[in-house]
LUMKOL-517457 format. One line per 5 residues: their letters; for each residue y negated, x negated, z negated of C-alpha. Coordinates in nm, 3 decimals. Each point is the difference from the previous one (the first is absolute). Layout:
<rs>
A	Y/X/Z; ...
</rs>
This chain:
<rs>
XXXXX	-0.116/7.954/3.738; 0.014/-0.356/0.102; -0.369/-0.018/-0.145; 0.114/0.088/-0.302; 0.300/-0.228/-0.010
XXXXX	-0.189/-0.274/0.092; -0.272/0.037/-0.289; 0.314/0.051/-0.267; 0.124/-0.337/0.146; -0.328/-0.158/-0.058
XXXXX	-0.033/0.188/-0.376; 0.330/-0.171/-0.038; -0.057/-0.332/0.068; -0.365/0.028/-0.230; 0.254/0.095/-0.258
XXXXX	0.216/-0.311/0.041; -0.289/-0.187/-0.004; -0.195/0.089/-0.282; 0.408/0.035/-0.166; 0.019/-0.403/0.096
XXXXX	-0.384/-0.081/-0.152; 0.092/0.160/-0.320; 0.308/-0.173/-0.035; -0.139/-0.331/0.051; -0.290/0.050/-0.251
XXXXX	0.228/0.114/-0.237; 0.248/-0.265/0.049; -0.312/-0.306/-0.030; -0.090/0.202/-0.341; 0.361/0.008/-0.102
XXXXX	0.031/-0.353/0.088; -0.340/-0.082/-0.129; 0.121/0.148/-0.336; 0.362/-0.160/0.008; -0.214/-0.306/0.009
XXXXX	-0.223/0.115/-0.280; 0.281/0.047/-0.178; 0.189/-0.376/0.046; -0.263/-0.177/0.043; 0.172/-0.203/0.313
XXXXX	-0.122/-0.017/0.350; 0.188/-0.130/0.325; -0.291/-0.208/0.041; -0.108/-0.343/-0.206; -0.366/0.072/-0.129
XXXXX	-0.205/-0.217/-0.212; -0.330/-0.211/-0.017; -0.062/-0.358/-0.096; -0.316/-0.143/-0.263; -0.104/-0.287/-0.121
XXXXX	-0.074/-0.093/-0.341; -0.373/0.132/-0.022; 0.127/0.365/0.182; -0.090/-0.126/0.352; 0.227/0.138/0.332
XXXXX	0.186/-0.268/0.136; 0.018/-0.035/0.399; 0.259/-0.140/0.214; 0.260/-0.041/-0.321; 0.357/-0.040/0.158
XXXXX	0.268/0.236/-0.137; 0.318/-0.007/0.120; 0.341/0.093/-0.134; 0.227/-0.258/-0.226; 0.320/0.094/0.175
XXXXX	-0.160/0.031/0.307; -0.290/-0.180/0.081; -0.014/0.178/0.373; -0.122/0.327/-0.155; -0.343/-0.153/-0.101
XXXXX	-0.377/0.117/0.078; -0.353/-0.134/-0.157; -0.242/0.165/-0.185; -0.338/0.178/0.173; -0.319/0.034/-0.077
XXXXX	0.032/0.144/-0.329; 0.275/-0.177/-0.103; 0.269/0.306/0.081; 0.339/-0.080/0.185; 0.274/0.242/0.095
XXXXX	0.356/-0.082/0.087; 0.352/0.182/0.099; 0.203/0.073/-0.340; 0.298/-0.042/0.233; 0.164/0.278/-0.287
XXXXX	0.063/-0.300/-0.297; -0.075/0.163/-0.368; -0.196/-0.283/-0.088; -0.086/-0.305/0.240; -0.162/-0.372/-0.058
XXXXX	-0.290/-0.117/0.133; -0.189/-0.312/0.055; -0.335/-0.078/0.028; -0.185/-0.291/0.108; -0.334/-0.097/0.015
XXXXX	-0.200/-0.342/0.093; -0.161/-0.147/-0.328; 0.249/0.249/-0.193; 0.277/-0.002/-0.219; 0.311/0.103/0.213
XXXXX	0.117/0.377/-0.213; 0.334/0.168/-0.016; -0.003/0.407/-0.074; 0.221/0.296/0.030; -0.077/0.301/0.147
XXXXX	0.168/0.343/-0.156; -0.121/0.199/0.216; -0.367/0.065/-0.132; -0.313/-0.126/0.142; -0.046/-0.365/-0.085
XXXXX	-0.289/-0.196/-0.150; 0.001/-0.366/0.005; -0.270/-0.269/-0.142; 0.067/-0.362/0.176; -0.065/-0.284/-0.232
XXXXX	-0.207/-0.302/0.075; 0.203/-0.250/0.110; -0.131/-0.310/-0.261; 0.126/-0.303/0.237; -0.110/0.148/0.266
XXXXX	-0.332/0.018/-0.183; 0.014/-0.384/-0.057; -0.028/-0.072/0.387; -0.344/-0.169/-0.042; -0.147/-0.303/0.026
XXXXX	-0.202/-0.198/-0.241; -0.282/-0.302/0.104; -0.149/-0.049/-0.365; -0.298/0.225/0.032; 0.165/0.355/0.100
XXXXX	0.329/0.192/0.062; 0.037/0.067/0.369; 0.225/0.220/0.141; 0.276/-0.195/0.195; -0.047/0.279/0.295
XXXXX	-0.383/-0.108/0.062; 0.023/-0.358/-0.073; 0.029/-0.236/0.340; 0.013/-0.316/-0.159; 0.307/-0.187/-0.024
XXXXX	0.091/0.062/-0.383; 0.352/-0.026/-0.131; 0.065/0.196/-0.352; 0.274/-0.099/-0.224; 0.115/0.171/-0.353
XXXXX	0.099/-0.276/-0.236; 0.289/0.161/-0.120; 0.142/0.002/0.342; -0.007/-0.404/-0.002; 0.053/-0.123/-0.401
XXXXX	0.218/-0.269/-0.024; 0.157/-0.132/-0.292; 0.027/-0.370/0.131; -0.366/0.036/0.035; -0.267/-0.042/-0.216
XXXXX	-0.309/0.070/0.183; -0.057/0.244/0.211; -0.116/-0.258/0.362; 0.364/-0.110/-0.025; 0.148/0.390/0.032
XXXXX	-0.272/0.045/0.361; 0.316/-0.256/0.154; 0.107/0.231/0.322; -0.188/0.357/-0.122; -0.298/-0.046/0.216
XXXXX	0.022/-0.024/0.397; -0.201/-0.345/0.096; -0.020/-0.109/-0.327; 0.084/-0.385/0.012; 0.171/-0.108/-0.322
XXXXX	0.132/-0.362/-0.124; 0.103/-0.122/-0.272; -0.100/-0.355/-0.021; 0.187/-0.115/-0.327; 0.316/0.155/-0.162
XXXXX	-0.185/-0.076/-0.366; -0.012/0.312/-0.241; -0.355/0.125/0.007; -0.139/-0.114/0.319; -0.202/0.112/0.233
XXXXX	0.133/0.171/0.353; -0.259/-0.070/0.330; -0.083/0.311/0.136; -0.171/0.069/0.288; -0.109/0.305/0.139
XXXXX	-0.243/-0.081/0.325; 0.216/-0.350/0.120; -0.201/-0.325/-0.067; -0.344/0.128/0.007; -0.151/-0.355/-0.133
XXXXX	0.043/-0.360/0.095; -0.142/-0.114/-0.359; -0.102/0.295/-0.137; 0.154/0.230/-0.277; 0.298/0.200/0.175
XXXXX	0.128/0.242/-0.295; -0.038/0.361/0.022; -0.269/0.180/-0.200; 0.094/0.154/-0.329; -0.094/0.331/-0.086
XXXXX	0.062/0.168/-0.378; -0.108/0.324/-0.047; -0.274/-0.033/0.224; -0.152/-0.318/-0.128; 0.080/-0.402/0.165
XXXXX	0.170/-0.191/-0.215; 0.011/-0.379/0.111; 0.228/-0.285/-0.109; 0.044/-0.061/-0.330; -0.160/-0.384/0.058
XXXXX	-0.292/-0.106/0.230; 0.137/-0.247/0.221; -0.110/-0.146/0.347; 0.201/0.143/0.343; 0.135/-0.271/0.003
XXXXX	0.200/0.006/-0.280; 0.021/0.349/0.079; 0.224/-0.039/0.257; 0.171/-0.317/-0.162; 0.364/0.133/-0.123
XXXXX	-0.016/-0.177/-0.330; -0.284/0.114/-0.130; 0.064/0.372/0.085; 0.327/0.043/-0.035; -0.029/-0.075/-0.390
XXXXX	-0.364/0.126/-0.055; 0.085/0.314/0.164; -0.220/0.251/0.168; -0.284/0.290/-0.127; 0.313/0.280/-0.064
XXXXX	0.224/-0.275/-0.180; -0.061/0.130/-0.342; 0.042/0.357/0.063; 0.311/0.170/-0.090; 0.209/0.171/0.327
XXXXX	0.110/0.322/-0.258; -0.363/0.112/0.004; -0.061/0.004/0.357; -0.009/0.361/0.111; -0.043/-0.102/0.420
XXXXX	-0.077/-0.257/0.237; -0.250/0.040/0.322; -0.017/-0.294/0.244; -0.297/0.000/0.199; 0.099/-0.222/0.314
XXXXX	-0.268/0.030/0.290; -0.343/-0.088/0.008; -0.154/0.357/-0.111; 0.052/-0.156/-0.351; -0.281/-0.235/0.041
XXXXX	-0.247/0.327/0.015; 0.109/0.042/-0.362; -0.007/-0.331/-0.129; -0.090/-0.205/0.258; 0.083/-0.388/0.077
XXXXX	0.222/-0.015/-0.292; 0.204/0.218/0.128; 0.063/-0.178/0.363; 0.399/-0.103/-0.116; 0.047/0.348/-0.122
XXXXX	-0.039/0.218/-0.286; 0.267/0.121/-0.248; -0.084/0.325/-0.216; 0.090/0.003/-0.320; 0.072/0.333/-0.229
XXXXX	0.088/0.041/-0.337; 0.181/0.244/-0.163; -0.242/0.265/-0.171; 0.044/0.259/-0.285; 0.109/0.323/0.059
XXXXX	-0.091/0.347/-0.161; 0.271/0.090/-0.293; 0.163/-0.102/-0.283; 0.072/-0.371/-0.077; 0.266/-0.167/0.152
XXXXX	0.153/-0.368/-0.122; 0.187/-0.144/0.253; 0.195/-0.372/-0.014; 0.121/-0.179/0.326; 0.246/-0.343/-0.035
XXXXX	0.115/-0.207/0.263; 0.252/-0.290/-0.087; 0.074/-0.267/0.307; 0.259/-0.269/-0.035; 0.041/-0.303/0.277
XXXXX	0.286/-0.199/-0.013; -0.091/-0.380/0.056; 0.170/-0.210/0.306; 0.322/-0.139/-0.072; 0.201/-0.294/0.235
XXXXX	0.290/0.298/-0.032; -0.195/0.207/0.188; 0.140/0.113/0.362; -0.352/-0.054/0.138; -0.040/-0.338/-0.122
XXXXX	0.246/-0.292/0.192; -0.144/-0.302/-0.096; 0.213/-0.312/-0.078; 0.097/-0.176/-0.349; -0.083/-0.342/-0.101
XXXXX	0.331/-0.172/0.147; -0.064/0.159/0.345; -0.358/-0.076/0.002; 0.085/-0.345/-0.067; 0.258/-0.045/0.303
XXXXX	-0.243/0.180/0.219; -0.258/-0.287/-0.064; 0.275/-0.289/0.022; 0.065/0.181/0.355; -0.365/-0.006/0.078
XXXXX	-0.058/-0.361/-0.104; 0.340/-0.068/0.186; -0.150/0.116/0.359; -0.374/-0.183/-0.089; -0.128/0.281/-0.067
XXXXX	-0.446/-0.095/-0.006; -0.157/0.132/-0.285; -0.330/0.098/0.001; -0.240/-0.271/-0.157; -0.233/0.283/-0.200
XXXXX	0.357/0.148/-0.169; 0.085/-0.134/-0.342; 0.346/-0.129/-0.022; 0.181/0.193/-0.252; 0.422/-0.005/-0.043
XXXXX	0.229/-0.245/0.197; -0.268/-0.057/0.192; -0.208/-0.145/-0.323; 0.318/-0.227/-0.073; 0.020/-0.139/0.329
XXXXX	-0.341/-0.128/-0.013; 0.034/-0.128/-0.350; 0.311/-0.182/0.118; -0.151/-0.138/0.335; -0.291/-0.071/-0.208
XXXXX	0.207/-0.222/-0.255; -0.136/0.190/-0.325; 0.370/0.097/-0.071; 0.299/-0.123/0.030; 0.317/0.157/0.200
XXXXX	0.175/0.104/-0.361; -0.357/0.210/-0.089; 0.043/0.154/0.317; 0.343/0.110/0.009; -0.096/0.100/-0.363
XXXXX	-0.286/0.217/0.046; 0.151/0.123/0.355; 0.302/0.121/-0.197; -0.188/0.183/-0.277; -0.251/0.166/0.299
XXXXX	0.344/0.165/0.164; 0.062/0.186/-0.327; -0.357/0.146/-0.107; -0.050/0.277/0.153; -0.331/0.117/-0.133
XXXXX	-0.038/0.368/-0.023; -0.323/0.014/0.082; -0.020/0.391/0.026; 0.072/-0.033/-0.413; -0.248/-0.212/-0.044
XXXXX	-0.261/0.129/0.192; 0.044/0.393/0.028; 0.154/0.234/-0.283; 0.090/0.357/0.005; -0.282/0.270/-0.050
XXXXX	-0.104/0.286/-0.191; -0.312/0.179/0.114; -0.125/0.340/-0.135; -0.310/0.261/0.025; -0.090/0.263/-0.277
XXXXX	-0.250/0.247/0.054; -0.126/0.255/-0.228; -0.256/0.310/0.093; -0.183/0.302/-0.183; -0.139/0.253/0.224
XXXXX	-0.136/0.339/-0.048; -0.334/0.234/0.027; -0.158/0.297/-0.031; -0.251/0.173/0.220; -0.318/-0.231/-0.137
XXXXX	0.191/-0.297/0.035; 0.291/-0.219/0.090; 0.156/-0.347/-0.108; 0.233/-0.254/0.125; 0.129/-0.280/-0.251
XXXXX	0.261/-0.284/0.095; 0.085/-0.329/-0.149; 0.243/-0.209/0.147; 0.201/-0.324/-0.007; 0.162/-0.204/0.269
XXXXX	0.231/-0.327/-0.121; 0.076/-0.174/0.367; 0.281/-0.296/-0.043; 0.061/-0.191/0.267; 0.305/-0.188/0.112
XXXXX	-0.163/-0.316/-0.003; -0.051/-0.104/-0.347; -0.282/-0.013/-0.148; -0.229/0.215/0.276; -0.028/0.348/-0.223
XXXXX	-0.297/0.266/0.012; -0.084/0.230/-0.269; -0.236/0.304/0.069; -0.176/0.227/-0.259; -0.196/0.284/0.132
XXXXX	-0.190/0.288/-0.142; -0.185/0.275/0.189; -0.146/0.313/-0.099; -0.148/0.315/0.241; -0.238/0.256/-0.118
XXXXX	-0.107/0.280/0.230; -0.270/0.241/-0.163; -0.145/0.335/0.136; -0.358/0.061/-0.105; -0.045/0.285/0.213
XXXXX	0.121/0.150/0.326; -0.210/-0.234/0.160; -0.002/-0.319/-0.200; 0.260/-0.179/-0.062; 0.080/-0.387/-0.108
XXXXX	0.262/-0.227/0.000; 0.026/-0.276/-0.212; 0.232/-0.326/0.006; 0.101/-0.293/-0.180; 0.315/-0.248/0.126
XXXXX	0.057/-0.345/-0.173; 0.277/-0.250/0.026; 0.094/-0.350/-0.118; 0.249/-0.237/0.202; 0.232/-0.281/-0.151
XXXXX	0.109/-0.172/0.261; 0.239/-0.338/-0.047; 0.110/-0.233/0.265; 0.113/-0.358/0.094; -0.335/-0.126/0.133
XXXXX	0.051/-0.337/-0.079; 0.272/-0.036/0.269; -0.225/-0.154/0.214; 0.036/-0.026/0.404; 0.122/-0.348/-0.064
XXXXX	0.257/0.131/-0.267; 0.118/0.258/0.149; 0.044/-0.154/0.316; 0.291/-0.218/-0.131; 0.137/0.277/-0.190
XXXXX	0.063/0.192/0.392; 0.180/-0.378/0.022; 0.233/0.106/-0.289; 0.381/0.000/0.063; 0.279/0.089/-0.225
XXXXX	0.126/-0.402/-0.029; -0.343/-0.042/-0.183; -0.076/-0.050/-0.328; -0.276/0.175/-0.148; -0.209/-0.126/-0.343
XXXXX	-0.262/0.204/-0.172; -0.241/-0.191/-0.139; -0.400/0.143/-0.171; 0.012/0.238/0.378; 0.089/-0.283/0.221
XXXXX	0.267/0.032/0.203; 0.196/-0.358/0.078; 0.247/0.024/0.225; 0.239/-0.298/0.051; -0.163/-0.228/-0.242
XXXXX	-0.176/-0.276/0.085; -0.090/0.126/0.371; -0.209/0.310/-0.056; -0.276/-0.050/-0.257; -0.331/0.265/-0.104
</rs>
C-alpha cells in the first residue's frame, strides 16, 4: 500500500511537471505571437552601417532622455537595450569621424547608416606635394580654413595670420594701406640673409614679385610697399592655410625653407551644376580729429605760453633742433633781424592759428573688395573662375592701393588614373603714395604743432616761412 502511494505521488508530481513545461512553451509561443502580432519588443534591437553597407563597431547609443541607459555596438554592428515600457523612444548615436544621428525607435528592429562626418574628413595636413593625414603626420604643421580668419579691414590674406597661428611672430611695421606685415615663423634665422617665410600656391614656390638683394629685403621701406610673393592674390579664393614650422620642411624644399614654409590652397571646382557667387566688403575709417577723447594735445595759445615758460627757466635747446615758433622769434629778435613791433606782431598772430594738421594731412576713408566666382563640374572635369577688385584708401591722403585680380582653376579627369590640374592667376597693383616726403621732410613735419602755419607749394612743405626751406 505505501508502495503504491508513493509511486502515485511520484506520477503526480511528473504530471505537474510536464503540466508546468507545457505551459511555459505555450506561453513563449503565445508571447512570441503577441509579438508577431505588434511588432514591439521589451528590448531595443537594431544594427548600425555605414554608407557602403559595412557593420559599424563600437558606435555609442544611448537614450536622449536618458543618456545612462546607453550600450555600443559589437562585432556586427548589433546593440540591444531595455525598452524601459515607452511606445516609442529616442536614440542617439555617435561615432568618431561620423555625423552625430538622431532616430526613433517604435518598437521594431532598427537599421541605421552613419554619415561621414565631412569636417571631420578635412583633419589633414597639406606640405605642397601630398595630403597627409593629420593623425600620421609628426611634424609641427598648423592648418587654418580661410573662412575662419577673412577680414574685411584686410586686404591680403598675411595681414588676417595676426594671432591664428601659435609662434607665429607678426608686426606691422607701417600703418600705410597696402603694406607689407613681417612674419616670422622660425625667430631670426639670418643675420643678413633673407628671413620671410616660404610661399607655397598650389604646390608650386612663388617668390616676390621683384628681385631685390636681402638687404633690402629686410629694409621696411622697400617691402612694406613692394609687398611679398602672395600680395597679389585675392584672400576669397583661398580654400586653407598649412604652416610648416620645424625643420622637417627643409626635406621638402630644402634651405629655402629654413624661416618656415606657408602652404597655400586654392579653392577648386566642384562636381554639379554652376554656381555664381558675389562677395562685398565695404570698410570706412574715420580720420583723427583734435576732438577726439584720445587725443590731448594743446592749441596754439597754450603752446606758446608753454615755450615763454621754457625760455623763462633757460631752458638749453639742443644745437641740431631747428628753431621753429616763439622760439624762432626770440632768435630773430636777439639776432636784430626784427624789430620788437614784428615780434609782438607775428607772436600775436602764432597764438591764434591753430593748424589742424589732422585736416590737412589725413582725410576720412572709404575702402572696398568685390569678388566674383563661377564654379561647377561634371564627372570629366571641374572649374573654378574668380575675378576680383580691391580699392584700399588710406587715411593719409594720397597713400591709396588698387588691386585687380583674375584667376581661373581647371581640374580634368582623363581616366581613373590620370588626372590634371591646370592653373592660371594674374594680378596688377596701383599703388600711390607720398614718397617724396623725404626723411628730411618728414622729420620737421613730426616737429609740426597746431600754432604753425602750413603752405603748400609744387609738394614742398614750408613750414614757418623763411626757416624751413626744401
Amino acid at each position: 500500500m505505501n508502495n503504491y502511494r508513493l509511486k502515485m505521488d511520484w506520477n503526480k508530481r511528473f504530471l505537474f511537471m510536464l503540466l508546468m513545461i507545457m505551459t511555459f512553451i505555450s506561453g513563449s509561443d503565445l508571447l512570441a505571437q503577441v509579438e508577431g502580432v505588434t511588432g514591439r519588443s521589451d528590448h531595443i534591437t537594431g544594427q548600425v552601417f555605414d554608407q557602403q553597407g559595412e557593420p559599424l563597431v563600437g558606435v555609442a547609443v544611448y537614450e536622449k532622455k536618458s543618456p545612462k541607459n546607453g550600450t555600443m555596438t559589437d562585432l556586427d554592428g548589433k546593440f540591444t537595450l531595455p525598452a524601459k515600457g515607452d511606445k516609442k523612444v529616442a536614440l542617439i548615436f555617435s561615432y568618431v569621424g561620423y555625423t552625430r544621428q538622431e532616430a526613433i525607435w517604435d518598437g521594431k528592429p532598427m537599421k541605421i547608416v552613419m554619415h561621414d562626418n565631412v569636417d571631420m574628413l578635412d583633419d589633414v595636413v597639406v606640405t605642397g606635394y601630398k595630403i597627409v593625414d593629420k593623425r600620421a603626420s609628426t611634424s609641427a604643421i598648423t592648418s587654418i580654413k580661410a573662412e575662419d580668419i577673412l577680414r574685411p579691414d584686410a586686404m591680403s590674406i598675411d595681414k588676417m595670420l595676426e594671432g591664428q597661428v601659435p609662434d607665429l611672430m607678426y608686426v606691422s611695421t607701417s600703418g600705410e594701406s597696402g603694406t607689407t606685415p613681417k612674419i616670422r615663423i622660425r625667430g631670426t634665422s639670418s643675420i643678413i640673409g633673407n628671413r620671410e617665410p616660404l610661399w607655397v600656391v598650389d604646390g608650386i614656390v612663388v617668390k616676390d614679385p621683384v628681385p631685390i638683394s636681402p638687404d633690402e629685403l629686410n629694409d621696411p621701406d622697400y617691402i612694406n610697399r613692394i609687398g611679398n610673393a602672395i600680395s597679389g592674390l585675392n584672400p576669397q579664393d583661398i580654400e586653407r592655410l598649412d604652416v610648416l614650422k620645424d625643420a622637417s620642411a627643409t626635406a621638402l624644399y630644402g634651405t629655402k625653407a629654413a624661416n618656415g614654409v606657408i602652404v597655400i590652397t586654392t579653392k577648386r571646382g566642384k562636381e554639379g551644376a554652376p554656381q555664381i557667387r558675389y562677395t562685398n566688403s565695404f570698410t570706412w575709417k574715420a580720420r583723427p580729429r583734435y576732438t577726439d577723447h584720445s587725443v590731448d594735445v594743446l592749441n596754439s595759445k597754450e603752446r606758446i605760453a608753454l615755450s615763454k615758460q621754457l625760455f623763462a627757466d633757460h631752458y638749453v635747446y639742443n644745437s641740431s633742433n631747428t628753431l621753429v615758433g616763439y622760439e624762432y622769434l626770440m632768435d630773430e629778435l636777439y639776432g636784430g633781424r626784427i624789430s620788437q613791433e614784428q615780434f609782438n606782431t607775428q607772436l600775436a598772430w602764432f597764438e591764434t592759428v591753430n593748424t589742424d594738421w589732422f585736416d590737412l594731412l589725413t582725410h576720412d576713408s572709404f575702402s572696398q573688395q568685390h569678388t566674383l566666382t563661377v564654379s561647377g563640374g561634371g564627372s570629366k572635369a571641374s572649374y573654378y573662375a574668380s575675378f576680383g577688385f580691391t580699392d584700399d584708401d588710406d587715411i593719409v591722403k594720397g597713400n591709396k592701393n588698387k588691386r585687380y585680380n583674375a584667376m581661373v582653376n581647371l581640374d580634368v579627369n582623363f581616366t581613373k588614373w590620370i588626372t590634371a590640374s591646370f592653373g592660371l592667376n594674374g594680378s596688377v597693383s596701383d599703388r600711390s603714395y607720398y614718397h617724396h616726403l623725404s626723411h628730411r621732410c618728414s622729420m620737421h613735419i613730426g616737429q609740426a604743432e597746431s600754432y604753425l602755419p602750413i603752405m603748400m607749394m609744387e609738394h614742398t612743405i614750408f613750414i614757418n616761412k623763411g626757416n624751413i626751406k626744401d
